[in-house]
TORKE-734427 format. One line per 3 residues: their letters; for each residue z, x, y of N, C-alpha, C, O. Coordinates in steps of 0.001 Angstrom, whole numbers, plus 500000, padded with zeros to 6 digits. Example, Ala and Ser with C-alpha at 12.3 -4.5 7.8 and 13.67 -1.06 7.14 Angstrom:
// TORKE-734427
AS) 507800/513190/494310/507800/512300/495500/507800/513200/496700/508465/514236/496681 ~ 507080/512850/497750/507140/513670/498940/507870/512900/500030/508039/513409/501138
END
This chain:
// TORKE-734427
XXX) 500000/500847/498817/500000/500000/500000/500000/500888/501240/500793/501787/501521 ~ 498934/500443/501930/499051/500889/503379/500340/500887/504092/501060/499921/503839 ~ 500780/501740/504912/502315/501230/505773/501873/501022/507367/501210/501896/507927
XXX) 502127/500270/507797/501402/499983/509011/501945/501076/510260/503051/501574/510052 ~ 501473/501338/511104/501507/502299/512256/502920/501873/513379/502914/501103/514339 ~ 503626/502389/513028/504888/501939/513625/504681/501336/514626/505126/500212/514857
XXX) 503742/502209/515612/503629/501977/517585/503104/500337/517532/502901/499727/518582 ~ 502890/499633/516050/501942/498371/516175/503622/497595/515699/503718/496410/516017 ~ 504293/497937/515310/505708/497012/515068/506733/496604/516432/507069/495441/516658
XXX) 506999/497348/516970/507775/498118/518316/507618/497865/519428/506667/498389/520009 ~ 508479/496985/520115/508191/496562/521612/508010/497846/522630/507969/497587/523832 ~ 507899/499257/522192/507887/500205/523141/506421/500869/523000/505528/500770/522159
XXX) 506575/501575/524180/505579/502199/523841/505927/504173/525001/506783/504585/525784 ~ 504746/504675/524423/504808/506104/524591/506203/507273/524112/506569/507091/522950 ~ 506642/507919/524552/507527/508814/524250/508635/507916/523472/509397/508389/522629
XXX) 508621/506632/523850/510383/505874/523929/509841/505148/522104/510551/504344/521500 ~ 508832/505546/521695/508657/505125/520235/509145/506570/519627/508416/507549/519467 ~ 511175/506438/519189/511697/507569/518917/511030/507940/517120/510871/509062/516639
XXX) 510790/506785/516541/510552/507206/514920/508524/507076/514600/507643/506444/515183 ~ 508514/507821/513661/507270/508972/513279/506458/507846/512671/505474/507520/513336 ~ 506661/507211/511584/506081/506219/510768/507270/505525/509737/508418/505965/509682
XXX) 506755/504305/508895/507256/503918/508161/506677/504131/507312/505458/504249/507436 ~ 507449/504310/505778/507998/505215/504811/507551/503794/503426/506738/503848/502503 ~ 508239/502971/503737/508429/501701/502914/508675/500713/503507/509220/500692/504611
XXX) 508209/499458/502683/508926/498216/503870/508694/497310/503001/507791/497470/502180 ~ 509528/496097/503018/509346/495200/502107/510324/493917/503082/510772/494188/504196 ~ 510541/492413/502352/511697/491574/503097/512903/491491/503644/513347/490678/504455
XXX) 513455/492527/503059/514679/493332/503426/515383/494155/503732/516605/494253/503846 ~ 514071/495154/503957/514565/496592/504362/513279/497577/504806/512185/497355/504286 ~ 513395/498422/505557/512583/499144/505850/512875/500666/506172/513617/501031/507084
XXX) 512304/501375/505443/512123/502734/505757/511093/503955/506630/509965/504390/506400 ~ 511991/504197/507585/511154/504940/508622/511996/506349/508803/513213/506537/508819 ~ 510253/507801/509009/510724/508683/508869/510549/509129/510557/509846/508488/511339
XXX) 511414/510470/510962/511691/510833/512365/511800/512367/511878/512754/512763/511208 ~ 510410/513433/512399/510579/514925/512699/511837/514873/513857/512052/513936/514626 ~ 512608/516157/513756/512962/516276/514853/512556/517568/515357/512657/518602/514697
XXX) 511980/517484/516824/510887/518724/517139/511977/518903/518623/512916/518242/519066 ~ 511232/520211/519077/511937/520981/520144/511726/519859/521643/512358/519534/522648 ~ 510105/519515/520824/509792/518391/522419/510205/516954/522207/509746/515963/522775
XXX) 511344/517027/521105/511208/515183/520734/512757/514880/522515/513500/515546/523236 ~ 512322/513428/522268/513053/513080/523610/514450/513007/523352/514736/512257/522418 ~ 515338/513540/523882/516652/513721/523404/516958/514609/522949/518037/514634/522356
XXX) 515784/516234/523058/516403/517523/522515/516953/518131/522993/516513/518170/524142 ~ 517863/518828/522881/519210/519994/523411/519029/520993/523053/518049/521385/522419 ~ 519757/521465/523325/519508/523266/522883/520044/523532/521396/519794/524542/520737
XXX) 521019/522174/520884/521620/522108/519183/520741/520682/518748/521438/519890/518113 ~ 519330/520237/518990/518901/519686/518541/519075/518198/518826/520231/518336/519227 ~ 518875/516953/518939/518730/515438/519213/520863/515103/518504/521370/515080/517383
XXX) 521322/514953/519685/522175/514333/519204/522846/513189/519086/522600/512143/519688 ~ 523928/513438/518100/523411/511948/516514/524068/510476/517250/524173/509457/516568 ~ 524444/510507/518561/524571/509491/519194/523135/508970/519314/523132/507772/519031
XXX) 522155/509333/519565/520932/508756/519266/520439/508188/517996/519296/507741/517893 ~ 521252/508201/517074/520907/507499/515548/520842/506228/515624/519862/505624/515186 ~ 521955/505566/516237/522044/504479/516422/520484/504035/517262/520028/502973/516837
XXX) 519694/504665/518303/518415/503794/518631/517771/504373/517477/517129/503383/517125 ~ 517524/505140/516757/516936/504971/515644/516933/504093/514993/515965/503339/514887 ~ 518261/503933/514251/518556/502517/513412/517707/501331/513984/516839/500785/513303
XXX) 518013/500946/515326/517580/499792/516317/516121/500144/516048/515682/499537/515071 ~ 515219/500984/516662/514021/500797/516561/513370/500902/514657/512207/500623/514365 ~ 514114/501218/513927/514167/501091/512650/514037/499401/512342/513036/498867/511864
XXX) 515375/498662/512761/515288/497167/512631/514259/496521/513173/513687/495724/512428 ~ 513668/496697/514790/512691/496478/515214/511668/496186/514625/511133/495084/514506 ~ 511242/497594/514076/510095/497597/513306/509824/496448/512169/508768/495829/512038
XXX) 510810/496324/511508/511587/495671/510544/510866/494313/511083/509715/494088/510711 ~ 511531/493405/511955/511184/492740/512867/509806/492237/512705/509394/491219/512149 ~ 508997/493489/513517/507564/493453/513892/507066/493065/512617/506569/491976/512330
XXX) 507297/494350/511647/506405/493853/510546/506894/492320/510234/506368/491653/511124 ~ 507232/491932/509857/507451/489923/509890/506561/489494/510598/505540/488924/510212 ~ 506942/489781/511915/506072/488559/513285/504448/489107/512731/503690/488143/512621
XXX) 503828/490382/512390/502998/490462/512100/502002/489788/510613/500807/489584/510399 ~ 503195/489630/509889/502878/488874/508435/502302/487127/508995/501420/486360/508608 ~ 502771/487108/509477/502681/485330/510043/502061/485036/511339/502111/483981/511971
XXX) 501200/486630/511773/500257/486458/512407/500638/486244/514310/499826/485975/515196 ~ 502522/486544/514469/502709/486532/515297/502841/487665/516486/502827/488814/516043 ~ 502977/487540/518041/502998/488915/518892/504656/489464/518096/505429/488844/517366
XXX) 504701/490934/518669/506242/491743/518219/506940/490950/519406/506352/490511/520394 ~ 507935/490874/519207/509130/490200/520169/509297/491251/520499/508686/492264/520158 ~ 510512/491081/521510/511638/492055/522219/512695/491487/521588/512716/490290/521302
XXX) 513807/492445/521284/514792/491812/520509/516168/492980/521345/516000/493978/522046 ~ 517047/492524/521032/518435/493454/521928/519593/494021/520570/519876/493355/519574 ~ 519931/494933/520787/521257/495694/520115/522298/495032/520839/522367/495015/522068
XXX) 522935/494602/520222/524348/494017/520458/525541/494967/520703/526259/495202/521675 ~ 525468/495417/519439/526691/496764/518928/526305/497037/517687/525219/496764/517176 ~ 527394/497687/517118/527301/498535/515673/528802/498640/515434/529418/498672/516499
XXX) 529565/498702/514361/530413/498760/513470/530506/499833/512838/529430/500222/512383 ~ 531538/500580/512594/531805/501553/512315/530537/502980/512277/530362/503643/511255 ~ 530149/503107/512941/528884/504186/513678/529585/505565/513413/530282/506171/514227
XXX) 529168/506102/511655/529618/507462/511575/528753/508609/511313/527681/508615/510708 ~ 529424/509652/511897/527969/510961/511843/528980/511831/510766/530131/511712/510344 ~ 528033/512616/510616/528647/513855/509500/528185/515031/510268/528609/516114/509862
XXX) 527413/515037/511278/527080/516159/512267/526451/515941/513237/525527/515135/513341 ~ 527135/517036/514513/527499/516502/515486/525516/516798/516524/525251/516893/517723 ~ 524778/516832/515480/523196/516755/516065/522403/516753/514973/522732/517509/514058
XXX) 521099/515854/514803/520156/516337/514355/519199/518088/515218/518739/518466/516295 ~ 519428/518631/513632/518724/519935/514022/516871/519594/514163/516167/518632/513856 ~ 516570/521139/514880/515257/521059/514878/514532/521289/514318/514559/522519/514272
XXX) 513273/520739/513397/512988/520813/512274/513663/519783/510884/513234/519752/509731 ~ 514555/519191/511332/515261/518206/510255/513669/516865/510366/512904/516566/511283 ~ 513812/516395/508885/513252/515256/508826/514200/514294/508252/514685/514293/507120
XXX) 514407/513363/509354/514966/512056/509039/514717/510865/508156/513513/510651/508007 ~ 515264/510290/507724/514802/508726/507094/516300/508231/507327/517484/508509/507141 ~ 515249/507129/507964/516244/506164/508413/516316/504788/507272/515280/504682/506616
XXX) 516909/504212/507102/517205/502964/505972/517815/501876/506319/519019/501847/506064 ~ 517304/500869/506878/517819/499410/507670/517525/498548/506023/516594/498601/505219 ~ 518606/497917/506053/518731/496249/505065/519155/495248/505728/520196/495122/506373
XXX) 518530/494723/505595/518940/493056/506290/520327/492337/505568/520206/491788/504473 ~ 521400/492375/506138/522477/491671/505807/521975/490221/506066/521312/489881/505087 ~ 522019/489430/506813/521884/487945/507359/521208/488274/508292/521178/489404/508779
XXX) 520571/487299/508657/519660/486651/510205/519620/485351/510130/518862/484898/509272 ~ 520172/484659/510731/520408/483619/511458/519556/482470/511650/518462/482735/511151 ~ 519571/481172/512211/518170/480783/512458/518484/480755/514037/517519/480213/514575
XXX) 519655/481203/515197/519407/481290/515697/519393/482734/516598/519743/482844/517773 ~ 518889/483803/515709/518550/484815/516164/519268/486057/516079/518851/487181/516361 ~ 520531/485673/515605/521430/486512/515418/521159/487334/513954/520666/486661/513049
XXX) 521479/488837/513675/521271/489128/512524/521583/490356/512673/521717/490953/513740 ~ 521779/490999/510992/522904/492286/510978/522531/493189/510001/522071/492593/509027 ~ 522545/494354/509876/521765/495081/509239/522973/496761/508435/523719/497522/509050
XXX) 522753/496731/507477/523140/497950/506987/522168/499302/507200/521023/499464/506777 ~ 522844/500053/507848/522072/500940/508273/521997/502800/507817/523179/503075/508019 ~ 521630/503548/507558/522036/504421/507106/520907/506311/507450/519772/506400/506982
XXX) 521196/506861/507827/520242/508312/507756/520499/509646/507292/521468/510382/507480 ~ 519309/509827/506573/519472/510693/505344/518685/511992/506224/517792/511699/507019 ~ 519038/513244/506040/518242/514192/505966/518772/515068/504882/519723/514919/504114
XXX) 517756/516176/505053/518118/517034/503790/519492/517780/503593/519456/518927/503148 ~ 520382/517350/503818/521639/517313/503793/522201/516229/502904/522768/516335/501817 ~ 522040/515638/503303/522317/514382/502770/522726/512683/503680/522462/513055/504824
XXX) 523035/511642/503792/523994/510891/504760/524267/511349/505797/525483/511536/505839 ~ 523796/511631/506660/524004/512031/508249/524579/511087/508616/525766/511316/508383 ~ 524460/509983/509132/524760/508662/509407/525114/507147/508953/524227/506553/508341
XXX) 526221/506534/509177/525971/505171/508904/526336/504689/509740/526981/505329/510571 ~ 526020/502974/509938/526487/502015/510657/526300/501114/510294/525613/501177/509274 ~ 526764/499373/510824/526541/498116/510696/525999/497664/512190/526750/497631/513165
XXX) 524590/497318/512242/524314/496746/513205/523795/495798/513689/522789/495271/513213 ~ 524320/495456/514601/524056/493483/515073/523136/493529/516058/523284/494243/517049 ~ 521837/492565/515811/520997/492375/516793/520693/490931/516988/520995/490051/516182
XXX) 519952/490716/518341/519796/489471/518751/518381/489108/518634/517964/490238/518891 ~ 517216/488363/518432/516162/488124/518612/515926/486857/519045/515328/486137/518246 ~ 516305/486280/520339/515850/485051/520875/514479/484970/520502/513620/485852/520491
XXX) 514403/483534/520142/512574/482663/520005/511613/483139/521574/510414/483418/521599 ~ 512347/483120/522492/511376/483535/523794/511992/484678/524384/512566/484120/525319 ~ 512411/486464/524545/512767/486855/525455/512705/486419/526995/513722/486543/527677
XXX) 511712/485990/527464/511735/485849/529068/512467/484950/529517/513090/485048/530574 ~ 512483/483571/528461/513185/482401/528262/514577/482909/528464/514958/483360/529545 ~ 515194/482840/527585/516400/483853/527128/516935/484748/528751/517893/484279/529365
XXX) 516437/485617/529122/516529/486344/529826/516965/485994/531528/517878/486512/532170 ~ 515917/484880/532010/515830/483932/532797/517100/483328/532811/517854/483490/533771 ~ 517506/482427/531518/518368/481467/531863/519643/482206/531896/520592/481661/532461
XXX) 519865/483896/531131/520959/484474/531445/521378/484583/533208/522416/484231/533767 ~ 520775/484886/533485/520637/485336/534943/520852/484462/535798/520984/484886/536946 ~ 520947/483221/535618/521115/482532/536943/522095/482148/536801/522635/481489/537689
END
């Protein structure tokens, strides 16, 4: 099976599309891989650090996301990070030259938009990361957005 081109899942675009491609993907989970290079956005002089896992994870779920709205022929939404639950690193940066995989499962999603994900990143180390993370996907962002605001 083909894996579709991440930048086509992902409400972002240019530099701010932090992960490389997807890996695997199926109804419940999706796997996406992330070089980490000297020019990736968020590099330091000890490499991307792992406080940035967490938008990994997120644009991981995203994708997640996209591919759906794309199965059923729909545009990618915009969708929001809520928080995360217990958000643990085993080191304190991805190095340069590490290749990531990231691993989102769909705990629940909601019918009204709410939904939660087991999250996890592996490099050749092993478990770099875990978390539990909660995202929102309103039926209309602008909708949504609008009526917050006033």
């Amino acid at each position: 099976m083909d894996m579709p081109d991440i930048r086509m899942l992902v409400p972002h675009a240019g530099p701010m599309v932090l992960l490389d491609r997807v890996i695997s993907i199926d109804e419940e989970s999706l796997c996406a891989e992330v070089t980490i290079r000297a020019d990736s956005l968020f590099c330091g002089a000890e490499g991307v650090g792992t406080w940035v896992g967490i938008e990994y994870m997120a644009q991981a779920i995203a994708a997640h996301a996209g591919h759906a709205a794309f199965l059923c022929g729909e545009p990618v939404k915009i969708g929001f990070l809520l928080g995360s639950r217990r958000y643990a690193c085993e080191r304190p940066a991805f190095a340069v030259g590490s290749v990531l995989r990231v691993h989102v499962t769909r705990l629940l999603v909601a019918e009204n938009g709410l939904g939660s994900f087991d999250c996890r990143i592996e490099d050749q180390g092993g478990v770099a990361a875990t978390a539990t993370v909660s995202v929102f996907l309103p039926a209309n962002a602008d909708e949504f957005l609008k009526g917050s605001v006033e």
